[in-house]
C-alpha positions in Angstrom: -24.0 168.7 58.9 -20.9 170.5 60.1 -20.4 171.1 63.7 -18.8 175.0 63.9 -17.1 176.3 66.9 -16.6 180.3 67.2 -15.9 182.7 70.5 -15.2 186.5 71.1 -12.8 187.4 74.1 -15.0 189.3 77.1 -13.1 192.5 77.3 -15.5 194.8 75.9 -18.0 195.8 73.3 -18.4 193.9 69.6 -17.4 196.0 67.0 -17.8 196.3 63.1 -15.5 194.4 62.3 -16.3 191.8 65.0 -20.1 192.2 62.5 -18.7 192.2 59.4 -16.0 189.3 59.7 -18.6 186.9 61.7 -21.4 187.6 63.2 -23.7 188.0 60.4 -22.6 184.8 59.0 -23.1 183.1 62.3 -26.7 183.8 61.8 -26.7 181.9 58.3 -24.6 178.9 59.9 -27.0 178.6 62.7 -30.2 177.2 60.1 -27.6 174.4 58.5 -24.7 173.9 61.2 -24.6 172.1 64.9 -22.9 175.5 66.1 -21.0 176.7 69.5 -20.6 180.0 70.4 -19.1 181.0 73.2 -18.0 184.1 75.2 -14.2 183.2 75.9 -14.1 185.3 79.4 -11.2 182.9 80.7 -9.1 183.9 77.7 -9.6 187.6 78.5 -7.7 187.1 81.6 -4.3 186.7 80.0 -4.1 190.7 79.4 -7.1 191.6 81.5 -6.7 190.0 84.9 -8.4 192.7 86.3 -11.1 193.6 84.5 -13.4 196.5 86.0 -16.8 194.9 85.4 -15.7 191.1 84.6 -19.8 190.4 85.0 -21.2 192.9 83.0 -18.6 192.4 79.9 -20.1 188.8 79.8 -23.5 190.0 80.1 -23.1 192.8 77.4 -21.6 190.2 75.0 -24.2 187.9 75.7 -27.1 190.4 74.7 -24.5 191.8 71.7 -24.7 188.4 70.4 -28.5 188.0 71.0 -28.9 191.6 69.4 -27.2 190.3 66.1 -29.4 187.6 65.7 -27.7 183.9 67.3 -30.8 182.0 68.4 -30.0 180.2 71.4 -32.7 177.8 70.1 -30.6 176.8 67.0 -27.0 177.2 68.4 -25.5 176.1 71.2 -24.2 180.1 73.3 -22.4 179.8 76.4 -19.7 181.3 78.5 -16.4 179.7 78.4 -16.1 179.8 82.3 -19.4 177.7 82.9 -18.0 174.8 81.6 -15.5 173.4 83.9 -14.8 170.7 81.3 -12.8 172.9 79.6 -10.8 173.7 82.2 -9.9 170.4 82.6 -9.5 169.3 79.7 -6.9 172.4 78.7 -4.5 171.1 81.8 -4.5 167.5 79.7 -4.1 169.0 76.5 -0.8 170.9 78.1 0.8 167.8 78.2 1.2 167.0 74.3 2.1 171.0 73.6 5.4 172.0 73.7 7.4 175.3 74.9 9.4 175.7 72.0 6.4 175.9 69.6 4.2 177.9 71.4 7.3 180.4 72.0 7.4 180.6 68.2 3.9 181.5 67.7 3.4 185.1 66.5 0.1 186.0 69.2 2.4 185.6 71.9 5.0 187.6 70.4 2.9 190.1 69.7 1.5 190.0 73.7 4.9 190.2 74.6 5.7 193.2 72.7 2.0 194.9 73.7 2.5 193.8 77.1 6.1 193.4 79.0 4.8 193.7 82.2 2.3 190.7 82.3 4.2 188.4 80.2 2.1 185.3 82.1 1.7 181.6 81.8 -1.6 181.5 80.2 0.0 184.0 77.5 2.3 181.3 76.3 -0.4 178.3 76.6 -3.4 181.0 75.1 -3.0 178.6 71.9 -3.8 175.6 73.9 -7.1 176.9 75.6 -8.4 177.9 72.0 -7.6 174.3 71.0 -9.5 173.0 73.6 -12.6 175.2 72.8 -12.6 173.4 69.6 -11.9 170.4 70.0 -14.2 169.7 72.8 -17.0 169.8 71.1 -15.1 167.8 68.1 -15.8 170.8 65.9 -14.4 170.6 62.1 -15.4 173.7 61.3 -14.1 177.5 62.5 -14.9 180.8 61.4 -11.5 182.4 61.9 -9.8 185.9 60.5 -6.1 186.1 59.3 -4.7 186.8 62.9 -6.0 183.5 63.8 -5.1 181.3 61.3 -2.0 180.2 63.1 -3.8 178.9 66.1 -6.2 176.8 63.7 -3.0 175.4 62.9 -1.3 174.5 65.7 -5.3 173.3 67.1 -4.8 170.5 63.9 -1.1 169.7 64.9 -2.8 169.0 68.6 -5.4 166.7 67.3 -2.9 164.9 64.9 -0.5 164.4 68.0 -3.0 162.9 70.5 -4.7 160.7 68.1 -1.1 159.4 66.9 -0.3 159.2 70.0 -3.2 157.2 72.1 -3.8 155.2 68.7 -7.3 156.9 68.1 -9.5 159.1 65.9 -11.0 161.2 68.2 -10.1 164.4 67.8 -11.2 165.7 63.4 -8.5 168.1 62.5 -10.8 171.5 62.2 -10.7 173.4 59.2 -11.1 177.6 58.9 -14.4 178.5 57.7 -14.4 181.5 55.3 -18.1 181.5 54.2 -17.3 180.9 50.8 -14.5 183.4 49.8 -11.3 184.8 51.0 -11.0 185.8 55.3 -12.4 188.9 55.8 -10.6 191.5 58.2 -12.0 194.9 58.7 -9.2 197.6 58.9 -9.9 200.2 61.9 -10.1 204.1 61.2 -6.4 204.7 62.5 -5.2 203.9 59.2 -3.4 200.6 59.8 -4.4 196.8 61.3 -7.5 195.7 61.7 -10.1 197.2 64.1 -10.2 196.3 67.5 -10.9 197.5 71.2 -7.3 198.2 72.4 -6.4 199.8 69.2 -8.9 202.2 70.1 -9.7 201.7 66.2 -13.3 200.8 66.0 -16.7 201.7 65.8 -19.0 199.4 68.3 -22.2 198.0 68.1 -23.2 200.3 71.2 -22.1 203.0 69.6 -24.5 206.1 68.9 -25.1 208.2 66.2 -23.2 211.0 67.7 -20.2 208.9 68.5 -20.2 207.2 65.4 -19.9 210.4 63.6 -17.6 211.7 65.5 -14.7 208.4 65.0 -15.6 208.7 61.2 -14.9 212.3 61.1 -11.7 211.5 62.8 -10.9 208.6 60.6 -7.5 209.1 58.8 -7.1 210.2 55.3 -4.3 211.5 53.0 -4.3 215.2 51.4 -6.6 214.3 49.2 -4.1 214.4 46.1 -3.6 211.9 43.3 -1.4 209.2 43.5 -0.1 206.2 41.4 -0.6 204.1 44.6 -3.7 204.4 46.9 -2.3 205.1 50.5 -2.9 202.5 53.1 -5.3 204.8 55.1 -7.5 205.5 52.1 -7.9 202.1 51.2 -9.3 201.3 54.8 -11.9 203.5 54.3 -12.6 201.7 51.0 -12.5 198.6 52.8 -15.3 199.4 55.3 -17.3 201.4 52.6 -17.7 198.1 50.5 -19.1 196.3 53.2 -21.7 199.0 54.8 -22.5 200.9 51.4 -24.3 200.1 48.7 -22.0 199.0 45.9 -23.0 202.2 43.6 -22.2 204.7 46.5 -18.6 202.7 46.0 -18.3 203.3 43.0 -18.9 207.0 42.9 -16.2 207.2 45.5 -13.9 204.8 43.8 -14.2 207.0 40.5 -14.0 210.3 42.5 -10.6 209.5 43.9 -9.6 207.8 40.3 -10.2 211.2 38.9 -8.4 213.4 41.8 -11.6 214.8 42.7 -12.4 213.1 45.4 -13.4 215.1 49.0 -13.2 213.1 52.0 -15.4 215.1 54.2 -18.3 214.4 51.9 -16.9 210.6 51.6 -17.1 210.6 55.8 -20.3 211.5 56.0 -21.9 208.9 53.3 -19.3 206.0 55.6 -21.0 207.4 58.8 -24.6 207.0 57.3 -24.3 203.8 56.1 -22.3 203.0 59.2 -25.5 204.2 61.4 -28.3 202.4 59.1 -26.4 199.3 60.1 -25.4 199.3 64.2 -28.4 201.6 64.9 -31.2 198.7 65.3 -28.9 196.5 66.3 -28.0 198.9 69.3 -31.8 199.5 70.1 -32.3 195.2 70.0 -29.4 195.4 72.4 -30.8 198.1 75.1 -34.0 196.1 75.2 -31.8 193.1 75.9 -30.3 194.3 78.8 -33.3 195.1 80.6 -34.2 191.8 80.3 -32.3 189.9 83.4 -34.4 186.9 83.6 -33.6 186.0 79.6 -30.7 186.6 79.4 -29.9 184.6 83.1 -32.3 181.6 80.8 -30.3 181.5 78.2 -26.6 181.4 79.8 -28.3 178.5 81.8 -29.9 176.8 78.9 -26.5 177.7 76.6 -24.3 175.9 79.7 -26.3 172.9 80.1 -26.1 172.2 75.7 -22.5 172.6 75.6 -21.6 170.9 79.0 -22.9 167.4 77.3 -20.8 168.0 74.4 -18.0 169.0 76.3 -18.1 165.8 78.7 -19.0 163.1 76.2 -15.4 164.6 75.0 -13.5 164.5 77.9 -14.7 161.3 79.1 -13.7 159.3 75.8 -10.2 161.4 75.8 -9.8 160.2 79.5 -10.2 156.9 78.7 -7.8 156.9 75.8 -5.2 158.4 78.1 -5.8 155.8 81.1 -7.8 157.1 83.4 -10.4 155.2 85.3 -11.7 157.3 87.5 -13.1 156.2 91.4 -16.1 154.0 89.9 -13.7 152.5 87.7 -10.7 151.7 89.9 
């Protein structure tokens, strides 16, 4: 059985691509897996510290996740902020990273460029924290998408370092988990990079119909005319088609624009459809969610609880191997 970390950042809605490149396999890992999932709010800090509803983000992303289908009675869900073991252990792990590397690293490059004006500590050590998610729990499995890929790296270079270092094997050097094929990455409907909630890109899981509709409509196209090579834009629009449509409407629509005769209003409106026959119930399971206070309250509780026994059994042993006794100890 492999244990399986995986967390989403608490600034906002899931989206489609958030669906498509995890979620649905989370569900599947859940039967076979020992699996974490989290709600990273303490990593959302390092571009939002000042988030409107800080609260209610966590509490919509715990019922989005619920919505999809994780069972909180075979998975461990939690927020990242209730488990102060985390915390501490991402102030040890500090110690064995390095400026220069994490400098390099192509997420805080990226911040930097997005963000000049908040260019903060937990920016440069944002790889750290995401090491520690994983390797408190000893996980040797993560679901991670291209962008990420890096950090899964330097989380192995981490693990390699302190168990070379405090002669030890406690920390397994994680490997990504791509559910059996190649990372997936859904493009947004701007017509370049992936979808996301700053790129203002996406289409959400709280979406409805009419506002689906509408950011299809909008999505970028081309003119429409022939081309040896399939313009970048267009092939977004492919992208998300194969993994909403059925694999005949793809077709039709691959062939179309083979033959210059495809029209991308009619293309739209199949994409937004499709689109609507798969966030739709998952929208309604999460409105019904968030009435519910008391479950959801239940299962942050009973998801907290799980992971903070992981998450000490951890720290303790990497205590030890570092020399510390502790009071009871001294």
């Amino acid at each position: 059985m492999e244990t399986v970390l995986s967390g989403i950042r608490s600034t906002g809605n899931l989206h489609l691509g958030n669906y498509y490149g995890a979620l649905r396999n989370f569900v599947k890992m859940q039967e076979s897996n020992r699996c974490f999932f989290f709600i990273a709010d303490l990593h959302s800090l390092t571009t939002h510290p000042k988030a409107a509803d800080f609260h209610g983000n966590v509490r919509q992303i715990l019922a989005e996740y619920l919505a999809a289908g994780l069972d909180p009675e075979k998975c461990t869900l939690y927020v990242q902020s209730d488990i102060p073991e985390i915390s501490e252990m991402y102030v040890l792990l500090n110690m064995l990273a390095y400026v220069g590397e994490l400098e390099r690293t192509a997420s805080f490059k990226e911040k930097v460029r997005k963000h000049p004006q908040n260019v903060n500590a937990g920016l440069l050590t944002y790889p750290v924290l995401m090491a520690t998610d994983i390797l408190i729990h000893r996980a040797n499995k993560v679901p991670v998408g291209k962008d990420q890929e890096q950090h899964l790296e330097i989380t192995r270079v981490y693990a390699r370092r302190f168990n070379n270092m405090y002669g030890a094997n406690l920390f397994p050097e994680p490997d990504a988990y791509n559910f059996g094929g190649e990372l997936i990455k859904i493009p947004g409907l701007d017509g370049s990079g992936k979808m996301g909630k700053s790129e203002g890109n996406g289409v959400f899981l709280m979406d409805d119909e009419a506002a689906i509709r509408k950011k299809v409509k909008k999505a970028v196209t081309d003119t429409g005319e022939k081309t040896d090579a399939m313009s970048e834009p267009v092939k977004n629009l492919f992208t998300i088609m194969s993994v909403v449509s059925a694999p005949e409407v793809v077709s039709f629509y691959r062939e179309a624009y083979a033959a210059g005769s495809i029209r991308y209003g009619d293309m739209k409106n199949q994409l937004a459809d499709d689109v609507c026959k798969v966030t739709l119930p998952i929208r309604d399971r999460i409105l019904d969610l968030l009435q519910n206070e008391d479950y959801l309250r239940k299962v942050r509780k009973n998801g907290a609880e799980k992971a903070r026994e992981s998450a000490a059994a951890t720290l303790q042993e990497m205590k030890k191997l570092m020399g510390f006794k502790g009071l009871e100890r001294a």
